[in-house]
C-alpha positions as CSV (number, residue, x, y, z in Angstrom):
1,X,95.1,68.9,146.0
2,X,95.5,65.2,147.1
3,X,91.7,63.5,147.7
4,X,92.9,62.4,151.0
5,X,93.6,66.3,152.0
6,X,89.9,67.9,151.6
7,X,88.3,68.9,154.7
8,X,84.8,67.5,155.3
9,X,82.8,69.8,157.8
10,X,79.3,68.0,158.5
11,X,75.8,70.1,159.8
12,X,73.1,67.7,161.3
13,X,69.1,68.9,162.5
14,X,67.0,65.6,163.6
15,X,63.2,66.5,164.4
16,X,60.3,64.8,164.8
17,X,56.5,65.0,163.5
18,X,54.5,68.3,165.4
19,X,53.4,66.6,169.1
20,X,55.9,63.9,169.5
21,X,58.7,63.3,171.2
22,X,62.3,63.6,170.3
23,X,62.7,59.4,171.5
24,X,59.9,58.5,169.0
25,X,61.2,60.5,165.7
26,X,61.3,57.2,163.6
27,X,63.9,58.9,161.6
28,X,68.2,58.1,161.9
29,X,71.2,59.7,161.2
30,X,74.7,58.2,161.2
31,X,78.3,59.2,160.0
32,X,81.7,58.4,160.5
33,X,84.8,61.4,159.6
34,X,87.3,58.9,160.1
35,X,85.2,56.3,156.9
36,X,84.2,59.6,155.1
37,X,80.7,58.0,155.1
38,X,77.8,59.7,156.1
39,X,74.0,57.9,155.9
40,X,69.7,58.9,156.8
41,X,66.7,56.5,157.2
42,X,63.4,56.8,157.9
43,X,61.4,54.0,159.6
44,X,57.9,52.9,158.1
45,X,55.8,54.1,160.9
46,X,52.8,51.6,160.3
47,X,55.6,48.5,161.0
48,X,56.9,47.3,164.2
49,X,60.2,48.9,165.6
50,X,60.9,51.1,162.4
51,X,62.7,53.5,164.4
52,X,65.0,50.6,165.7
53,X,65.6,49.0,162.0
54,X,66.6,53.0,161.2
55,X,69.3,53.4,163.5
56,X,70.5,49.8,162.7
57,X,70.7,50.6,159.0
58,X,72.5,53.8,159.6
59,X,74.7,52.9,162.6
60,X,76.1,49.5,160.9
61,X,76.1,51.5,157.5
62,X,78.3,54.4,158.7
63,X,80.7,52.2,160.4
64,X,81.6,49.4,157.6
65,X,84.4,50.4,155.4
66,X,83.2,48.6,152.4
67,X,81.2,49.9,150.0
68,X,77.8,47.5,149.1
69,X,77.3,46.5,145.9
70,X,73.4,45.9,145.2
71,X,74.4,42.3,144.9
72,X,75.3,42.3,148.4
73,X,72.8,44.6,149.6
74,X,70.2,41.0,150.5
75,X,72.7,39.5,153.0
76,X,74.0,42.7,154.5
77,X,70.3,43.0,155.4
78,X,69.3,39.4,156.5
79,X,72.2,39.5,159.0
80,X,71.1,42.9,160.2
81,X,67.6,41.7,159.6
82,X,68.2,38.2,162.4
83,X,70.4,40.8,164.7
84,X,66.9,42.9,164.9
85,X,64.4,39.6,165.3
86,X,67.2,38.3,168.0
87,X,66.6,40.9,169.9
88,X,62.5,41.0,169.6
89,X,62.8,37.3,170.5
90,X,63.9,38.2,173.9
91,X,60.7,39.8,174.5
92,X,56.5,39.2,175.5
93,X,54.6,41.3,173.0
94,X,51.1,41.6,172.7
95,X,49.0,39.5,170.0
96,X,49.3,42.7,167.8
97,X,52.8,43.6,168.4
98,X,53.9,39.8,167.9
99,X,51.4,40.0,164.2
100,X,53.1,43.3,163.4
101,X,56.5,41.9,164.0
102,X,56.0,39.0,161.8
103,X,56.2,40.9,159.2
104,X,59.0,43.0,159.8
105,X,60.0,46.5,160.0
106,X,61.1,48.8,157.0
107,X,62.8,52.2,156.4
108,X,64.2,53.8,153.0
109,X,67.7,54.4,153.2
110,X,70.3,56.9,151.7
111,X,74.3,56.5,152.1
112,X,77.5,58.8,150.8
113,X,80.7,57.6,150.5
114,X,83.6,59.9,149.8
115,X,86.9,57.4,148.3
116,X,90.1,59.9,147.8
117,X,92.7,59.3,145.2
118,X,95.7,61.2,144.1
119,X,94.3,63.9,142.7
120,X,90.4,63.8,143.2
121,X,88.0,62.7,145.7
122,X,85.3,60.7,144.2
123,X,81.5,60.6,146.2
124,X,79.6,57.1,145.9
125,X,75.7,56.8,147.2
126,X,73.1,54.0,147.8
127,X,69.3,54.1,147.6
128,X,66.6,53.2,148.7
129,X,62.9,54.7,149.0
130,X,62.4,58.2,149.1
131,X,65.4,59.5,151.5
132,X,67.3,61.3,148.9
133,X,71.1,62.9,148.1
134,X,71.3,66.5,147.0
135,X,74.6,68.0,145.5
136,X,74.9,71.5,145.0
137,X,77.9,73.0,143.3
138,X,77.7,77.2,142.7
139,X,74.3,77.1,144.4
140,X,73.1,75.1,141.8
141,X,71.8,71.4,142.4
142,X,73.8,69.0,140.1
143,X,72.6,65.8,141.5
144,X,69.5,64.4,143.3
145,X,68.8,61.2,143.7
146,X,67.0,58.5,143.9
147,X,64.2,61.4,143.6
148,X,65.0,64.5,141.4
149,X,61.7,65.9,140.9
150,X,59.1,67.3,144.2
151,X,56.4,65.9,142.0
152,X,57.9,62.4,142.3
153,X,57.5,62.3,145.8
154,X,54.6,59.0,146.8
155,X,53.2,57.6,149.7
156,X,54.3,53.9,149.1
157,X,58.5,54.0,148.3
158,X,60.5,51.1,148.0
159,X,61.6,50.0,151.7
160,X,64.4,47.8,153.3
161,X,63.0,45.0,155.4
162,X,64.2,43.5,157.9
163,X,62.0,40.0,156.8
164,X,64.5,38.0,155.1
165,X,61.3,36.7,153.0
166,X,60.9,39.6,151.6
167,X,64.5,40.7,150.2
168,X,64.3,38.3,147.3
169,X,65.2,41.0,144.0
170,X,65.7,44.1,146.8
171,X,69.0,44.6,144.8
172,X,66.9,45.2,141.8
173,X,65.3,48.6,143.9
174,X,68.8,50.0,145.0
175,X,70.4,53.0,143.2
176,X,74.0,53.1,143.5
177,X,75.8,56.4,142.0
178,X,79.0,57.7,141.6
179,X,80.8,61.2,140.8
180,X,83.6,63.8,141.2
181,X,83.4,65.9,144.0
182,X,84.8,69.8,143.5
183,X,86.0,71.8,146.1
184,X,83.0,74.0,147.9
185,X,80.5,71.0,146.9
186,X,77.6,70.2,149.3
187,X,75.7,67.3,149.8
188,X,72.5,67.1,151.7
189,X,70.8,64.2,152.9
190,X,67.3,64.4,153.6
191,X,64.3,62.2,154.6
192,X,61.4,62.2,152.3
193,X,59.3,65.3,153.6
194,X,61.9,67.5,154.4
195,X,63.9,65.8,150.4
196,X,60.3,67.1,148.8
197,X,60.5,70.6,150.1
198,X,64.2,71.3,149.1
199,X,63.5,70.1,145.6
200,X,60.5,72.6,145.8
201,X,61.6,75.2,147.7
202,X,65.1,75.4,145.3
203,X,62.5,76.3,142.2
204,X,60.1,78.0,143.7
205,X,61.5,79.8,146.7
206,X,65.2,79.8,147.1
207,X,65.4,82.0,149.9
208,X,64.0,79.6,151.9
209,X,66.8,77.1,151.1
210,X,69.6,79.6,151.9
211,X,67.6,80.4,155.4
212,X,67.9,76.6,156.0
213,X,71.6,76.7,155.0
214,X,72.2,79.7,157.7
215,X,70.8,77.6,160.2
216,X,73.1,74.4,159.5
217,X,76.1,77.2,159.3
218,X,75.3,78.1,162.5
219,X,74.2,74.7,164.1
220,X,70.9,76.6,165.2
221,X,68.6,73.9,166.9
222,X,66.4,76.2,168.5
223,X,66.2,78.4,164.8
224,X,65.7,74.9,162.4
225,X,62.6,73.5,165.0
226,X,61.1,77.0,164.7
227,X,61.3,77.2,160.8
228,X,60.3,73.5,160.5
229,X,57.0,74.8,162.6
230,X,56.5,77.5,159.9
231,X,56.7,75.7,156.7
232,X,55.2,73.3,158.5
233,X,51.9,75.7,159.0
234,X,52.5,77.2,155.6
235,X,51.9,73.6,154.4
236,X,55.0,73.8,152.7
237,X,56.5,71.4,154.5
238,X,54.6,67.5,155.0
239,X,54.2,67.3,159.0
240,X,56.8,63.9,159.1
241,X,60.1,63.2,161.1
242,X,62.8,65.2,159.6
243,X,66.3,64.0,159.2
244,X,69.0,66.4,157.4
245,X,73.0,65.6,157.3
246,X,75.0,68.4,155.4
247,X,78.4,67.6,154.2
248,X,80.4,70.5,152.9
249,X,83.7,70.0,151.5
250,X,86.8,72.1,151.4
């Protein structure tokens, strides 16, 4: 089978943390089926307009047909980074707002690229922070990254910025991967608290991963915010936004 002939069917949940809002979940999605490129981010919730700087990341991300080197990873963000600042520069913030925004905002990122060639289709990801790729061939996870263990899981991850003065060596924090894709492969994106339970759950309690997997078969919105409130009051699952993008291919 020709690369440019596999199906790619995609399952998406978005949720925010327990008592909020759906308009302030600080985390993103974005993917384009015509680009074969499929991203998450999760905005820093102590800086100012994370949740913006998210859907920027993942909305210019999804769309570009080029695939960033960690080279150019600085100026792809200090354009995206002055497109963000533009905008806050049209507006009368507070003292604390206008100190906040000084510094920046910040998400980590995670990106998948499918390229197709004559024979095979080949899967490329970037990295950065604790949003994390899963791929799962047989029921088995053959790649995680840029986390592969639960344990590894922190509370200060590398982080984009959108402060140009702080990109200097940001290339040096990206993880950029590459691989063959079989047919039947899934890939699962996932924002950090949501990335840390897979990886757990997958060891520890399986069942629970195939009852998530049910749910994106069946597109159940109503079924994933009711099984993010359990493991959520099981404490298996970290009460954060949750973002998770499924790609299946066929």
């Amino acid at each position: 089978m020709k690369g440019s002939d596999w199906h790619l069917s995609v399952a998406q949940f978005l949720l925010p943390k327990a008592g909020l809002l759906a308009s302030e979940c600080e985390d993103a999605t974005a993917l384009s089926l015509r680009q074969r490129r499929f991203c998450v981010a999760d905005g820093a919730t102590e800086a100012y307009d994370s949740r913006r700087w998210a859907k920027l990341l993942t909305r210019y991300w999804a769309a570009s047909n080029h695939l960033l080197t960690k080279d150019e990873f600085e100026p792809w963000l200090a354009r995206l980074g002055n497109h963000l600042e533009r905008r806050w520069s049209r507006k009368t913030l507070p003292w604390y707002a206008e100190e906040k925004a000084r510094s920046g905002a910040f998400a980590a990122f995670v990106g998948l690229a499918f390229i197709p060639s004559e024979e095979r289709l080949v899967w490329q990801a970037v990295a950065v922070g604790d949003s994390c790729l899963v791929q799962i061939r047989e029921g088995v996870i053959v790649t995680a990254l840029p986390i592969s263990e639960p344990e590894a899981f922190g509370y200060h991850p590398a982080l984009l910025p959108s402060n140009r003065q702080r990109l200097r060596g940001i290339g040096e924090q990206v993880t950029v991967a590459s691989g063959d894709t079989a047919q039947h492969d899934t890939f699962v994106l996932l924002t950090d608290a949501i990335a840390a339970w897979y990886l757990r759950s997958t060891a520890e309690n399986p069942l629970r991963v195939q009852e998530l997997a049910r749910l994106l078969d069946a597109r159940d919105t109503p079924g994933f915010e009711s099984f993010v409130e359990r493991e959520r009051a099981d404490k298996s699952l970290r009460n954060d936004d949750v973002a998770v993008l499924r790609i299946t291919v066929d």
